[in-house]
N, C-alpha and C positions, 0 to 999 in steps of 0.2 A: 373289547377295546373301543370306544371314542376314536376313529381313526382321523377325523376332521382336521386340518391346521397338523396332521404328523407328515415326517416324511420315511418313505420308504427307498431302498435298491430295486430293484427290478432288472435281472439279467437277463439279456436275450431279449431286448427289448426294440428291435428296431420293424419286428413282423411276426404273425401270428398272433399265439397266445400272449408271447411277451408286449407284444405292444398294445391287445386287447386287454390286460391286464393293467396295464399303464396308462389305457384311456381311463376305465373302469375306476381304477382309485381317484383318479384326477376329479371324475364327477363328482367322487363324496369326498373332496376338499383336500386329497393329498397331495403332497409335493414329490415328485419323481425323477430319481438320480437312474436313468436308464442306461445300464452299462451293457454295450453292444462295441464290434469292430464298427460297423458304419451307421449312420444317424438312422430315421426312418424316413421314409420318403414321404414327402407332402403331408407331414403332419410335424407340427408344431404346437405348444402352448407358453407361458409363461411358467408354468408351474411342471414343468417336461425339461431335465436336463439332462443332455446327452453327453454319458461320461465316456468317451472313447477307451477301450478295454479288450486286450486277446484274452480268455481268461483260460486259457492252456500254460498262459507264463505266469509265474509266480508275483514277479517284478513291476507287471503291467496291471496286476489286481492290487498291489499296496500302493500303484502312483494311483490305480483309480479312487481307492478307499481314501488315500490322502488328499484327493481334488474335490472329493462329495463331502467330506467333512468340512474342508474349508470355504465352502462355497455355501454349504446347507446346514453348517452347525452341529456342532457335538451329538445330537439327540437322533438316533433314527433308530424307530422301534419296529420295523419293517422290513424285513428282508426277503423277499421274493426269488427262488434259484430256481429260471426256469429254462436258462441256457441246457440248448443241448443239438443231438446229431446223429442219425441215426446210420444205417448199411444195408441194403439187402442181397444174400449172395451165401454161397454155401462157405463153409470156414476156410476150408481148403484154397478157394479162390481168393479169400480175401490179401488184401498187400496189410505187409507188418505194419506199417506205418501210417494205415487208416486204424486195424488195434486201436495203436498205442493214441492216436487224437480222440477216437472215441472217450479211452478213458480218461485221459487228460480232459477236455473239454464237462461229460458229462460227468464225472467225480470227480477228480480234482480241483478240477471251477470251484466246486461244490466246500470244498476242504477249505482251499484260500482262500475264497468271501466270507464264507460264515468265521471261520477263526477268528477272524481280524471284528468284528462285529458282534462277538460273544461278551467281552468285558463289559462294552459300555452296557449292552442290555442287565446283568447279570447286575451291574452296578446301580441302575435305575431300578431293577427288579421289574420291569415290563420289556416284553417285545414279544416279537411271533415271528417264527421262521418257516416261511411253507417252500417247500421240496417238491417240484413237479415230477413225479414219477409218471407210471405207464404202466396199461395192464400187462406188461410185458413184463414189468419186475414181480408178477407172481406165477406166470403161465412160460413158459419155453414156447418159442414159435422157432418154425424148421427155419432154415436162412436167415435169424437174427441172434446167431448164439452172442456176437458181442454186446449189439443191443440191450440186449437183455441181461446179459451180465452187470450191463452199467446203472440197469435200473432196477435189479435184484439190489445192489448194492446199495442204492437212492433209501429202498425199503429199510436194510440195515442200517442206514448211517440213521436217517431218521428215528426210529425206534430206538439206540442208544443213547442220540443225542437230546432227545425226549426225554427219557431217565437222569441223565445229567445236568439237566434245565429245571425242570420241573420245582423244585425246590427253591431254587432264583426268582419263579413269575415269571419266566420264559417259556413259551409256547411253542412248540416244536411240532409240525402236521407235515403228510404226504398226499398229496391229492394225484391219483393216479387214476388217468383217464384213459379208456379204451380210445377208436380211433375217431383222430379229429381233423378235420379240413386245412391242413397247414400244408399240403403240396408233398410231402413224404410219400406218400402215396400216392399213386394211381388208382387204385378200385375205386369203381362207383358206389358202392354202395352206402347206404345212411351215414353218414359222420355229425357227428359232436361240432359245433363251432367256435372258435378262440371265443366268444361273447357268454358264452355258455359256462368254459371254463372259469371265465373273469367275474362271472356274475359270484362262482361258488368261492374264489377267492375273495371277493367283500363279505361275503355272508360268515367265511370262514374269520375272519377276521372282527369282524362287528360284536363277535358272541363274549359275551360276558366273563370276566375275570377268569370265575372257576369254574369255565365252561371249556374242554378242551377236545377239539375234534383231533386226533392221534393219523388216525389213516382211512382216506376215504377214495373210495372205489367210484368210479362213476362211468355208464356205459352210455350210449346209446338206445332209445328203448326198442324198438324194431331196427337192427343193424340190416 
């Protein structure tokens, strides 16, 4: 895709990946409807719009999608879900009600943006949907059974929702990355950096027509 002059979503956009993401498109000329609860801090552009968004409520993702269409026009072939939230903590210990926002947040988010963003692309016959997973949605790690539930599930929605697009000109990718520098963590040891990831999101994007990267792994190379 020509991503130049388009505009994309970008969830989770106010730190990290999501706003490393959101710089990165902006350099090759995209327009960014960055839906987050709070703006980013000391960063601003012209082409940077910060759509305030809980995206655990259903409600609050149709006034966002309703506020970036009227502001940014019919056309967005971009969708970026890379909201999300992680736990660490044996299951036993954890509280119901961090669960239930995991999944809320990291799949559900995921269900309410894209659905709402599925026709117009379908209808144009172009877009690309990239799904931030985590090597966690293919490996089990001890103390992250929800975690990882949410992004076992990142892996399945993608891979279905891939077979359902595909035939539209809809691009549907998981880039799931081992561990990256966004403060989740405490270890030292080597991490990945949001600029790393954002690079592979343009590259992911840039690739030609019927060119489709499906699911990509990406580690650290001495972790």
């Amino acid at each position: 895709m020509n991503i130049q002059d388009k505009t994309a979503i970008v969830t989770g956009a106010s730190r990290g990946i999501g706003l490393a993401i959101s710089k990165a498109l902006i350099k090759e000329g995209v327009t960014v409807a960055g839906w987050s609860r709070t703006p980013p801090d000391e960063f601003s552009h012209d082409r940077f719009h910060h759509i305030k968004t809980d995206l655990t409520i259903e409600n609050s993702v149709e006034e966002a999608f309703n506020k970036t269409m009227n502001k940014l026009g019919n056309s967005i072939p971009i969708l970026i879900n890379n909201a999300g939230m992680g736990y660490h903590g044996p299951m036993e210990e954890m509280p119901s009600d961090k669960w239930r926002q995991l999944f809320d947040l990291n799949v559900h988010g995921i269900f309410y943006t894209t659905k709402r963003i599925i026709p117009q692309m379908k209808k144009e016959n172009e877009g690309h949907i990239i799904n931030i997973g985590s090597g966690a949605g293919t490996n089990g790690i001890a103390g992250m059974s929800c975690y990882c539930g949410t992004k076992y599930a990142v892996v399945g929605i993608t891979e279905s929702l891939h077979k359902e697009l595909r035939d539209f000109g809809v691009k549907v990718s998981c880039l799931s990355p081992g561990s990256v520098d966004t403060g989740f963590s405490e270890s030292k040891k080597n991490k990945l950096q949001p600029e790393d990831l954002a690079a592979s999101v343009v590259h992911m994007l840039r690739c030609p027509k019927n060119f489709h990267y499906t699911d990509i792994q990406v580690r650290p190379l001495q972790p």
